[in-house]
C-alpha positions as CSV (number, residue, x, y, z in Angstrom):
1,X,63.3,1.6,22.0
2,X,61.5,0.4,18.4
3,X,65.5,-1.1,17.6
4,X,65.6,-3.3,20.3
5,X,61.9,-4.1,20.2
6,X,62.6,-5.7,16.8
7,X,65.8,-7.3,17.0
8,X,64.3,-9.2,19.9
9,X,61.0,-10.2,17.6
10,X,63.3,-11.4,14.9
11,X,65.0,-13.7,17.2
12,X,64.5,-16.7,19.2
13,X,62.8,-15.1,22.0
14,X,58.9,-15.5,23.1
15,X,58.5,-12.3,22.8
16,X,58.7,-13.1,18.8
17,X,55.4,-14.7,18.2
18,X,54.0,-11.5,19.7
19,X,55.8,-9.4,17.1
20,X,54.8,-11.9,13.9
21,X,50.8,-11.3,14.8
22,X,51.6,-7.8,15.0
23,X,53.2,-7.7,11.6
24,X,50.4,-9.5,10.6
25,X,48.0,-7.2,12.0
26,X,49.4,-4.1,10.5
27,X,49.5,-5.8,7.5
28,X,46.0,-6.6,7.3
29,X,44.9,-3.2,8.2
30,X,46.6,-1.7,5.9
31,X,44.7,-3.6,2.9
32,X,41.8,-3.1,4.4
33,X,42.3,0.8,4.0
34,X,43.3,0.5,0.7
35,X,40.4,-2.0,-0.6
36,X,38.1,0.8,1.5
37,X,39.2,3.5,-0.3
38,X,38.7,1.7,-3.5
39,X,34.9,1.4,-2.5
40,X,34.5,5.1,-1.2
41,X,36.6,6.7,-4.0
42,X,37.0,4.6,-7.3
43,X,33.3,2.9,-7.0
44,X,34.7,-0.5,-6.5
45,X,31.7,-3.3,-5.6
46,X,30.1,-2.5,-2.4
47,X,30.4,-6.9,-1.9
48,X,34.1,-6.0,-1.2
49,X,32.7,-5.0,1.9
50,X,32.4,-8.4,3.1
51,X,35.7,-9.2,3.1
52,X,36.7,-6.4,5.1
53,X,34.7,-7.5,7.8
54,X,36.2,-11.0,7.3
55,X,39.3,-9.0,7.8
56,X,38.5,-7.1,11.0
57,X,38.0,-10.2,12.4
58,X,41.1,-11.7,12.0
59,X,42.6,-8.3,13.2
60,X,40.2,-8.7,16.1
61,X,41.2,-12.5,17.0
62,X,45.3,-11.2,16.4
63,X,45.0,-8.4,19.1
64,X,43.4,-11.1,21.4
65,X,46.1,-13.9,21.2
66,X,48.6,-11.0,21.4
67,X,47.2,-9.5,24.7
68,X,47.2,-13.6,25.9
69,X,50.8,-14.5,25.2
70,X,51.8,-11.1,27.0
71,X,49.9,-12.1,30.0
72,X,51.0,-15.5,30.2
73,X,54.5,-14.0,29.5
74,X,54.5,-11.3,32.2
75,X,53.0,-14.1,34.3
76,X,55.1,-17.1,33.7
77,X,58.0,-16.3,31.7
78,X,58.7,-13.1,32.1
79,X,62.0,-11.3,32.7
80,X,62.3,-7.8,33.7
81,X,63.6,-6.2,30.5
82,X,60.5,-7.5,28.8
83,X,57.8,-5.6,30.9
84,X,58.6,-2.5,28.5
85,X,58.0,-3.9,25.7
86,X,54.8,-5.9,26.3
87,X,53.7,-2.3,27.4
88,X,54.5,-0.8,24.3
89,X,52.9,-3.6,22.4
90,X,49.8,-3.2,24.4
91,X,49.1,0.4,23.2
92,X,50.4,-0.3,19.7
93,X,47.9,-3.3,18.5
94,X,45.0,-1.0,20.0
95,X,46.0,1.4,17.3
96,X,46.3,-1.0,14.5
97,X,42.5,-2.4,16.0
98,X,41.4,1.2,15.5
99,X,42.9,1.4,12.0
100,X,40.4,-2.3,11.2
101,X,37.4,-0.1,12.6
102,X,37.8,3.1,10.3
103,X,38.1,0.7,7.2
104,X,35.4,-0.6,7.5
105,X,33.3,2.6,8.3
106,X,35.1,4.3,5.4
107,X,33.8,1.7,3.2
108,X,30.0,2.1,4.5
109,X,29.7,5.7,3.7
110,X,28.6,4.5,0.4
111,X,25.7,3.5,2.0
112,X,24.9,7.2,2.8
113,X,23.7,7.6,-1.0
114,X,26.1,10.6,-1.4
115,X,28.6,8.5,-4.3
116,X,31.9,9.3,-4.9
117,X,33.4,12.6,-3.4
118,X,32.8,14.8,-6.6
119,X,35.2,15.9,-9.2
120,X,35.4,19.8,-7.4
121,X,38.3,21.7,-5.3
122,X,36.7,19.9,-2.5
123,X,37.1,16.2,-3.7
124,X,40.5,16.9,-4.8
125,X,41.8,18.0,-1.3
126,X,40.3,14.3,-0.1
127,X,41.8,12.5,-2.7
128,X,45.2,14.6,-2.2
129,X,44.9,13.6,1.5
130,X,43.8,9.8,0.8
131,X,47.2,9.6,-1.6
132,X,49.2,10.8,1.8
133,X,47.6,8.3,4.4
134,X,48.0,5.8,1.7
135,X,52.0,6.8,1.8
136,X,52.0,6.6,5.3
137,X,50.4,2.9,5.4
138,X,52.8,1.9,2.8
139,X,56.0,3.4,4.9
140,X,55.3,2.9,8.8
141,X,56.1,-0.5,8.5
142,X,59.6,-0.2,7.2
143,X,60.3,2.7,9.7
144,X,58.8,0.6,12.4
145,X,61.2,-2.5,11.6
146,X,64.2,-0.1,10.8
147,X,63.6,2.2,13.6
148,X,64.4,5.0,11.5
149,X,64.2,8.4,13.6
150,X,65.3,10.4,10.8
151,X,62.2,9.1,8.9
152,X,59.8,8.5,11.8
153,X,59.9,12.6,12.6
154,X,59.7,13.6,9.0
155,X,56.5,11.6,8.9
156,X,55.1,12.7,12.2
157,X,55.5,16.4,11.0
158,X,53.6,15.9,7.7
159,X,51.4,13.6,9.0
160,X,50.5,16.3,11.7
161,X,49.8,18.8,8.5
162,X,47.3,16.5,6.8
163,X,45.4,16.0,10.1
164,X,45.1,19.5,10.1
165,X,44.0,19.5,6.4
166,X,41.2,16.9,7.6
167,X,40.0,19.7,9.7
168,X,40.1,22.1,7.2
169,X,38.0,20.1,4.8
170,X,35.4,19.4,7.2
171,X,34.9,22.8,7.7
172,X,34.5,23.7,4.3
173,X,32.0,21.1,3.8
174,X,30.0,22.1,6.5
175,X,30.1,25.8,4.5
176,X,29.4,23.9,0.8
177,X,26.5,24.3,-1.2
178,X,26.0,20.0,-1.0
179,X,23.4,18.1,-1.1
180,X,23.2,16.1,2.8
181,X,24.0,12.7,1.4
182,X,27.3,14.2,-0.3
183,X,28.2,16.2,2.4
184,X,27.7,13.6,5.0
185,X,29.9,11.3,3.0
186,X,32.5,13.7,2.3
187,X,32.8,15.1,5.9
188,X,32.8,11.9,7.6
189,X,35.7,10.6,4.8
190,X,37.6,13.7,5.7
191,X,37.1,12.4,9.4
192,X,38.0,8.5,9.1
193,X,40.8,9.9,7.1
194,X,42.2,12.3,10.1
195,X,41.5,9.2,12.0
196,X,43.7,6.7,10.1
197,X,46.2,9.1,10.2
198,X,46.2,10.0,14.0
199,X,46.6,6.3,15.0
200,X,49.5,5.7,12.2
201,X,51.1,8.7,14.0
202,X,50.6,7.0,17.3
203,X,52.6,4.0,15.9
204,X,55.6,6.2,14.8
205,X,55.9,7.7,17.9
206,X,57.4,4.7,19.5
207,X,60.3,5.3,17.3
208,X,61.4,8.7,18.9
209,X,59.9,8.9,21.9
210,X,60.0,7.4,25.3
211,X,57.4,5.0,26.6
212,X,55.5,7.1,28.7
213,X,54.9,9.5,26.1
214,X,53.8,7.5,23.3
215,X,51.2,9.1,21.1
216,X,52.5,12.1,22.0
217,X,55.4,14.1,20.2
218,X,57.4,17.1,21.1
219,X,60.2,18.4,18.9
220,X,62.0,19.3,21.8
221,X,61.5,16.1,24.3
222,X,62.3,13.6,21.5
223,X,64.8,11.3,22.3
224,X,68.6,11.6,21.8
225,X,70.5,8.2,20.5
């Protein structure tokens, strides 16, 4: 369905505008996680904050004009090929709104007076995890717009493995020897982390898998070209 979703964006249709705010959402929530990790991980200046929250709202406003031109579309305009895809975009900018929120909360935990996650087996695992998500941010897009299936359910399965890993972690922070600033930080990372992932997930979904099971993915039920 993602293939036809895009060509129509890319052309002439009203249906476009729609899919340039969404780009432009994804976009935006994607630096947002990346200048967020910078503050939680690397110690970059707290102020940076501000501008995600300058962000968020631009993310915040997109998702709103979206959601109005697909109700004066489905009101006015629309045809009925359309109503699947202004469905589909309905759940998919609620994802990318979700992915704004964890950015920001990520970059707060330095707030909690816990620092950096520390140089240990433990930190490791979140950065090794952080280096994945970040992947994952940096590829969705292209296997959104190309509608890449081949791609889409190679990056569903790992992704799947690291959300695991998130669990993991939090588990063996909750066993650690920390002090409760660090392991507050560092298990609430390991959860914003599983979170970003879980919604990016949600997104590649619509690449394999019928409407009314988006967000959902079984190896068996995906879709055949």
């Amino acid at each position: 369905m993602f293939r036809e979703f895009f060509s129509v964006f890319r052309s002439d249709d009203p249906l476009s505008a729609m899919g340039e705010r969404f780009t432009r959402m994804l976009g935006l929530t994607s630096d947002m996680a990346l200048a967020a990790a910078r503050i939680y991980f690397d110690g970059a200046s707290p102020e940076g904050r501000q501008a995600l929250y300058e962000q968020d709202i631009q993310v915040n406003k997109l998702e709103r004009e979206i959601r109005k031109l697909i109700v004066t579309h489905l009101s006015v305009r629309s045809r009925p090929v359309d109503v699947p895809y202004c469905l589909l975009l309905l759940s998919l900018i609620k994802d990318v709104e979700r992915l704004g929120d964890y950015a920001k909360n990520l970059a707060e935990l330095t707030t909690l007076g816990g620092g950096p996650p520390p140089d240990d087996a433990l930190g490791a695992e979140l950065r090794a995890i952080r280096a994945h998500v970040e992947m994952m941010f940096r590829d969705t897009p292209d296997v959104l717009t190309t509608a890449d299936r081949d791609r889409a359910v190679k990056m569903i399965e790992e992704g799947r493995g690291y959300t695991k890993r998130c669990d993991e972690l939090m588990k063996r922070v909750a066993a650690s020897g920390y002090d409760s600033p660090v392991a507050v930080s560092m298990a609430l990372g390991g959860r914003y982390y599983k979170r970003f992932a879980a919604h990016l997930l949600n997104l590649l979904t619509s690449v394999v898998m019928p409407l009314h099971k988006l967000d959902f993915f079984d190896e068996k039920a995906v879709v055949q070209e």
